[in-house]
C-alpha positions as CSV (number, residue, x, y, z in Angstrom):
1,X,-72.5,-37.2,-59.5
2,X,-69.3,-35.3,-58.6
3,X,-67.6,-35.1,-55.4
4,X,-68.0,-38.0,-53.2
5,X,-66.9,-36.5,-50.3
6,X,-68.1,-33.0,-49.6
7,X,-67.8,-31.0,-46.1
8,X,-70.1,-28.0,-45.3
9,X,-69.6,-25.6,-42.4
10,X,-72.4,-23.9,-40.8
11,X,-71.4,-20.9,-38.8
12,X,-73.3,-20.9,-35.2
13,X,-71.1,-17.7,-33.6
14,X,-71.5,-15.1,-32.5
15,X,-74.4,-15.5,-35.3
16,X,-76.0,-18.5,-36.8
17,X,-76.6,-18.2,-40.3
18,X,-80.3,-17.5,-41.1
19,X,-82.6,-21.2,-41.9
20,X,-83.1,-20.1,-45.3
21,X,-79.4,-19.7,-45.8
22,X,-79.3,-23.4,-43.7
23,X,-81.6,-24.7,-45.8
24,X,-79.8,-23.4,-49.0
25,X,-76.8,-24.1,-48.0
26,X,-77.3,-27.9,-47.6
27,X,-79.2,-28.1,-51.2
28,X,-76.0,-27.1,-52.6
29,X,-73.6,-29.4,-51.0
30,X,-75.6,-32.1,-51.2
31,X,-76.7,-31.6,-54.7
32,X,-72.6,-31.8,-55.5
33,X,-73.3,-35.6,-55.3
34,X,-71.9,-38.1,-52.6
35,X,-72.0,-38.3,-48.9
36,X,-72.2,-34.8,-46.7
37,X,-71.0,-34.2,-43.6
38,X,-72.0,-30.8,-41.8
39,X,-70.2,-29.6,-39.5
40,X,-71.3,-26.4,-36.9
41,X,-68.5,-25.3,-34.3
42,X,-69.8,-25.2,-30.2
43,X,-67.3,-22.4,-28.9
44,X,-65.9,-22.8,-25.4
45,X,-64.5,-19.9,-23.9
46,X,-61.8,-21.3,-21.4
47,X,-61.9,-18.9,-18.0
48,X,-59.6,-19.0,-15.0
49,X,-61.1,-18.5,-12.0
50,X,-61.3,-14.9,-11.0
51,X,-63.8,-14.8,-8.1
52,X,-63.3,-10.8,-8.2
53,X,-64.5,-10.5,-12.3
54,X,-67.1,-13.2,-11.4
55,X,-67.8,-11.2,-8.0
56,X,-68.4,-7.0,-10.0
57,X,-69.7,-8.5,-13.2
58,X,-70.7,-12.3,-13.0
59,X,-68.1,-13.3,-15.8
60,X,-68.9,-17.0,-15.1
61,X,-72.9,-16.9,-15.7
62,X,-71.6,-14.5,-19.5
63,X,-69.7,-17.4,-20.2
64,X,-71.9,-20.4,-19.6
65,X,-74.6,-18.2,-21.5
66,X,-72.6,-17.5,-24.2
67,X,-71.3,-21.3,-24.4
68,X,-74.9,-22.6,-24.3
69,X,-76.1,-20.0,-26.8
70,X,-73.1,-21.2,-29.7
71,X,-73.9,-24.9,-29.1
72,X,-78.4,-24.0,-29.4
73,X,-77.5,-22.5,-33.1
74,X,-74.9,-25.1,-33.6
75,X,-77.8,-27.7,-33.0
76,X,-80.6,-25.8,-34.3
77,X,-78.2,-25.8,-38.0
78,X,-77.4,-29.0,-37.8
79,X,-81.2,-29.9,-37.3
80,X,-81.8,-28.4,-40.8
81,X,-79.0,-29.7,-42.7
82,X,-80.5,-33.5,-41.5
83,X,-84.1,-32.3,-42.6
84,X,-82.7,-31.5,-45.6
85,X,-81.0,-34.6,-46.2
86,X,-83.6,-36.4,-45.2
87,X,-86.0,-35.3,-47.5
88,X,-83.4,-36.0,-50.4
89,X,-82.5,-39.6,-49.0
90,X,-78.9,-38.2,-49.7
91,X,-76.2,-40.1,-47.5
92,X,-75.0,-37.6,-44.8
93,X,-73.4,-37.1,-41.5
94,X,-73.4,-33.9,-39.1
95,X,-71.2,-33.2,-36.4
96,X,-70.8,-30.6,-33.4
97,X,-67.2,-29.3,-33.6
98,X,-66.1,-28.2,-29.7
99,X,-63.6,-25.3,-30.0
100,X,-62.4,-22.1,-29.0
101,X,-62.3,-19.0,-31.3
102,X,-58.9,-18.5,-31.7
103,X,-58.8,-22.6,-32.4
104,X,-61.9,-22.6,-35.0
105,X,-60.4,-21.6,-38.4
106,X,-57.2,-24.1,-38.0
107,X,-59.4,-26.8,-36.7
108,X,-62.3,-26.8,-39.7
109,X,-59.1,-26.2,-42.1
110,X,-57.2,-29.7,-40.9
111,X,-60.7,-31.7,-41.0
112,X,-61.2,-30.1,-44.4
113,X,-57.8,-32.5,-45.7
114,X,-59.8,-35.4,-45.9
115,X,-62.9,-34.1,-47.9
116,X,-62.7,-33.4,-51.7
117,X,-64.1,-29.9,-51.1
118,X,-65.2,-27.6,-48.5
119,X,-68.4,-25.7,-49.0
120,X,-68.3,-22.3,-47.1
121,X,-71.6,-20.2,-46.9
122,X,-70.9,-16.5,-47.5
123,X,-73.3,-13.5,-46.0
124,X,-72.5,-9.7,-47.1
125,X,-69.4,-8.2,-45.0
126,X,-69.1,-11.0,-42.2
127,X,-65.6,-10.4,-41.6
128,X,-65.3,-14.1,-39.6
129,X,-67.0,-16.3,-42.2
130,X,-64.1,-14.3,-44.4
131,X,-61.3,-15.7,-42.4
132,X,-63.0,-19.2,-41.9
133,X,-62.2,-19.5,-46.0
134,X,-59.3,-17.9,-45.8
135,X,-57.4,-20.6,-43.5
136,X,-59.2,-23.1,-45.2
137,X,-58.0,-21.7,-48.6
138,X,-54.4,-22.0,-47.3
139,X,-54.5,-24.3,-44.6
140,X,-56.3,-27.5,-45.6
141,X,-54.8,-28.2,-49.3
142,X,-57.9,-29.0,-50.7
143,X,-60.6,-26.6,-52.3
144,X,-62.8,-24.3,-50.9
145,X,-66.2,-23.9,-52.6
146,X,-67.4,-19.9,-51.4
147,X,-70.9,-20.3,-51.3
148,X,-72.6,-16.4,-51.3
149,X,-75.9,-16.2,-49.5
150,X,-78.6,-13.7,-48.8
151,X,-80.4,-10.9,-49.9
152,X,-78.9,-10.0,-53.9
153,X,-76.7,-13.3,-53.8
154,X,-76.5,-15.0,-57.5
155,X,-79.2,-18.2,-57.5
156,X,-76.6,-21.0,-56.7
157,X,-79.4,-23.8,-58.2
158,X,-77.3,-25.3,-61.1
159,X,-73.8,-25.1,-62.0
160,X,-74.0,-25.5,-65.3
161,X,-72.2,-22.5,-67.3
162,X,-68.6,-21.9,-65.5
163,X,-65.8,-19.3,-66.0
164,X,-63.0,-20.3,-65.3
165,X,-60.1,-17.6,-64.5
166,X,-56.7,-18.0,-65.5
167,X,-53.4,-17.0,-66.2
168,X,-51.1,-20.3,-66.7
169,X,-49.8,-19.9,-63.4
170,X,-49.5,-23.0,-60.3
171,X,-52.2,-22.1,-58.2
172,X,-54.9,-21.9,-61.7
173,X,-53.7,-25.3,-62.5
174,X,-54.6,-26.6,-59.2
175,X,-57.7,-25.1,-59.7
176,X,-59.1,-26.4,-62.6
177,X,-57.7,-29.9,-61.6
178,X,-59.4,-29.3,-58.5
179,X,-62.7,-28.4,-60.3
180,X,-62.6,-31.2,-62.8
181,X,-65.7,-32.9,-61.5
182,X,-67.9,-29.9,-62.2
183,X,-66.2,-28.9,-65.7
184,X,-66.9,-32.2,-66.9
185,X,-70.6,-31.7,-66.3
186,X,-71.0,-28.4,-67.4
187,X,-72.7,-27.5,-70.7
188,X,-70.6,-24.3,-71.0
189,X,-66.9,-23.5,-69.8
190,X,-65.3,-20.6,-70.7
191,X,-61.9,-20.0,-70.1
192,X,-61.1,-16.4,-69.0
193,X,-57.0,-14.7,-69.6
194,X,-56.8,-11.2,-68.4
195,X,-54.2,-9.6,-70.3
196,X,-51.7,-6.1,-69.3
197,X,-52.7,-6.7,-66.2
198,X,-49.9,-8.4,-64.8
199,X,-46.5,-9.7,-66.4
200,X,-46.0,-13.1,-67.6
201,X,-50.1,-14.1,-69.0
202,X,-49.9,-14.9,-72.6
203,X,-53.1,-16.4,-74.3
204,X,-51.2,-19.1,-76.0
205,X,-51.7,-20.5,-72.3
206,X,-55.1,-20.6,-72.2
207,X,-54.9,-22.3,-75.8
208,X,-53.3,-24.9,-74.2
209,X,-55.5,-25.4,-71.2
210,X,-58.4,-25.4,-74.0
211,X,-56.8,-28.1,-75.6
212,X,-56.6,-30.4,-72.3
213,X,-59.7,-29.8,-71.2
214,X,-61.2,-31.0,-75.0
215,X,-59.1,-34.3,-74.2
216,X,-61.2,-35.0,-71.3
217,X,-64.3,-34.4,-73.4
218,X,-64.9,-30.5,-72.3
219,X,-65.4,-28.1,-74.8
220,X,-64.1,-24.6,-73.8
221,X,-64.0,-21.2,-75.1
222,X,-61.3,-19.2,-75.0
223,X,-61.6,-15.4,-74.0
224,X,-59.1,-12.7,-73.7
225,X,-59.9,-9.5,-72.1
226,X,-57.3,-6.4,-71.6
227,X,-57.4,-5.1,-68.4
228,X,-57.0,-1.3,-69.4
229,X,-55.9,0.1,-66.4
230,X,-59.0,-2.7,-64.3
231,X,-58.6,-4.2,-61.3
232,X,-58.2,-7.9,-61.9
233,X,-61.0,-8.1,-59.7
234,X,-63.6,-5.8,-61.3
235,X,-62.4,-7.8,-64.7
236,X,-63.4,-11.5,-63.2
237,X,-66.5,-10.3,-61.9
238,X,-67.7,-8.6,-65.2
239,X,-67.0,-11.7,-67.1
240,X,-68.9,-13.5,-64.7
241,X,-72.4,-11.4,-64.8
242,X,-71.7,-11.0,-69.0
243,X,-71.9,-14.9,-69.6
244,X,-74.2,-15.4,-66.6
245,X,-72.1,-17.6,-65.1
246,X,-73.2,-19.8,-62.4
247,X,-69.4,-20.7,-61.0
248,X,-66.1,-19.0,-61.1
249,X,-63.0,-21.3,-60.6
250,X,-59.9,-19.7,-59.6
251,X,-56.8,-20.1,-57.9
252,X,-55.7,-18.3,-54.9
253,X,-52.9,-15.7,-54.1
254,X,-51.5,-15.0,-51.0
255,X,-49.5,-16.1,-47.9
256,X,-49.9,-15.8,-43.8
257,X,-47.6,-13.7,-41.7
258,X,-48.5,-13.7,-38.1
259,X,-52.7,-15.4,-38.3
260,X,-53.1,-12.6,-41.1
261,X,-53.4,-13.3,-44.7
262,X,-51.7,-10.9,-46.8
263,X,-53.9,-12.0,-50.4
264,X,-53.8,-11.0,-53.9
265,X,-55.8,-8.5,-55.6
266,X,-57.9,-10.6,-57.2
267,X,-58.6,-13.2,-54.2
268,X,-59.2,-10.3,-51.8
269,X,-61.9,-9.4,-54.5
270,X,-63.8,-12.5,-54.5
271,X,-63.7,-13.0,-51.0
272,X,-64.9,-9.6,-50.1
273,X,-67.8,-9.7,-52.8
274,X,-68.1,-13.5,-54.9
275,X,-69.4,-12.7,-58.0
276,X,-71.2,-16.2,-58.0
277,X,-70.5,-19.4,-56.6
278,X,-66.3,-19.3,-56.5
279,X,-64.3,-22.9,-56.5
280,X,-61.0,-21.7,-55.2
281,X,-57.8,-23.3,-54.9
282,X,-54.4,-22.7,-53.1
């Protein structure tokens, strides 16, 4: 129906995400259309031998433990995703990813190249789920589809009325080419241009991305909204909640220095809090 190639990531450590959130979470991505493959990282936690560690505090039997505990919530997830696919006859494929945790968020970004998207569940302040789509965001070229989850996330059932934010510049381009599949089969796109809120935004832009969009048989609004002293931030996910939006398409800001991402105003917003389902693009 859109994507043919989608990958989900189900976090396993130090937490797995909750079944419901499993079971969500593999609705979505496989109601994105085409095959599925879920992936669920096993973390190994290499250890030199220190007979003197294992000797006062038994650092050996903490690590086995904590090995075997990642790799039972990695299994237990991937159990679910299969159910789930199962149950919709949807062509899928799951797969335990062995890694370390300084190794995870590089390795899920380089698998991510060859997918169209990456869906990555969100819960409420889980600060490693955060940088999981962060190096995937900058690290894998493709797009990352933020997926919020649990109690007071927006219903992710249908994406059928999106907002799409943007402000002429690279990465918004890359977005919306990125997000092409969905536009097209959206009843309702709106395009969103945030204005005096940073230089260089004009709405004769937006005009122009209107235009294309008609040429590929979407029919999209155009709205301007002055920032008035707002965060960027705040302004997106107004918009979003006003037109009940059921995805935000963006593009992201920001670069790495030293494993940190230094982000944008408006990406650190999302991330911290998605208004909604968020297709965003680097």
């Amino acid at each position: 129906m859109t994507y043919a190639d989608v990958l989900l990531f189900l976090d396993s450590y130090p937490d797995p995400l909750p079944d419901a959130e499993v079971d969500e979470a593999a609705a979505f991505a496989l109601a994105l259309g085409g095959a599925v493959t879920a992936i669920a990282p096993r973390i190994d936690f290499p250890l030199k031998s220190n007979p003197m560690a294992n000797l006062l505090v038994g650092l050996g039997a903490m690590v086995e433990h904590e090995q075997g505990r990642s790799l039972a919530n990695a299994e237990a997830s991937l159990a679910r995703f299969k159910a789930v696919a199962a149950a919709r006859r949807a062509p899928s494929e799951s797969h335990i990813l062995h890694t370390t945790l300084y190794e995870a968020n590089d390795q899920v970004a380089a698998l991510a190249r060859t997918f169209d998207v990456c869906v990555m569940p969100m819960l409420a302040a889980n600060d490693g789920q955060r940088a999981m789509a962060e190096a995937v965001m900058f690290g894998s070229g493709r797009p990352v589809l933020l997926l919020p989850l649990g109690p007071g996330a927006p219903p992710s059932t249908k994406l059928d009325r999106i907002v799409i934010a943007w402000d002429g510049g690279r990465a918004s381009a890359r977005a919306v080419a990125d997000a092409m599949p969905l536009l097209t089969a959206a009843s309702h796109v709106s395009i969103l241009t945030v204005i005096n809120e940073k230089t260089g935004v004009s709405t004769r832009s937006a005009d122009a991305l209107a235009a294309h969009l008609g040429r590929h048989g979407i029919k999209a609004s155009v709205d301007v909204e002055d920032a008035h002293g707002r965060r960027i931030g705040e302004v997106i996910e107004r918009r979003v909640a006003d037109t009940a939006g059921d995805l935000l398409v963006m593009g992201a800001f920001g670069h790495s220095r030293a494993r940190e991402f230094i982000l944008g105003g408006a990406t650190q917003s999302i991330l911290v809090a998605p208004p909604s389902p968020v297709l965003i693009s680097h």
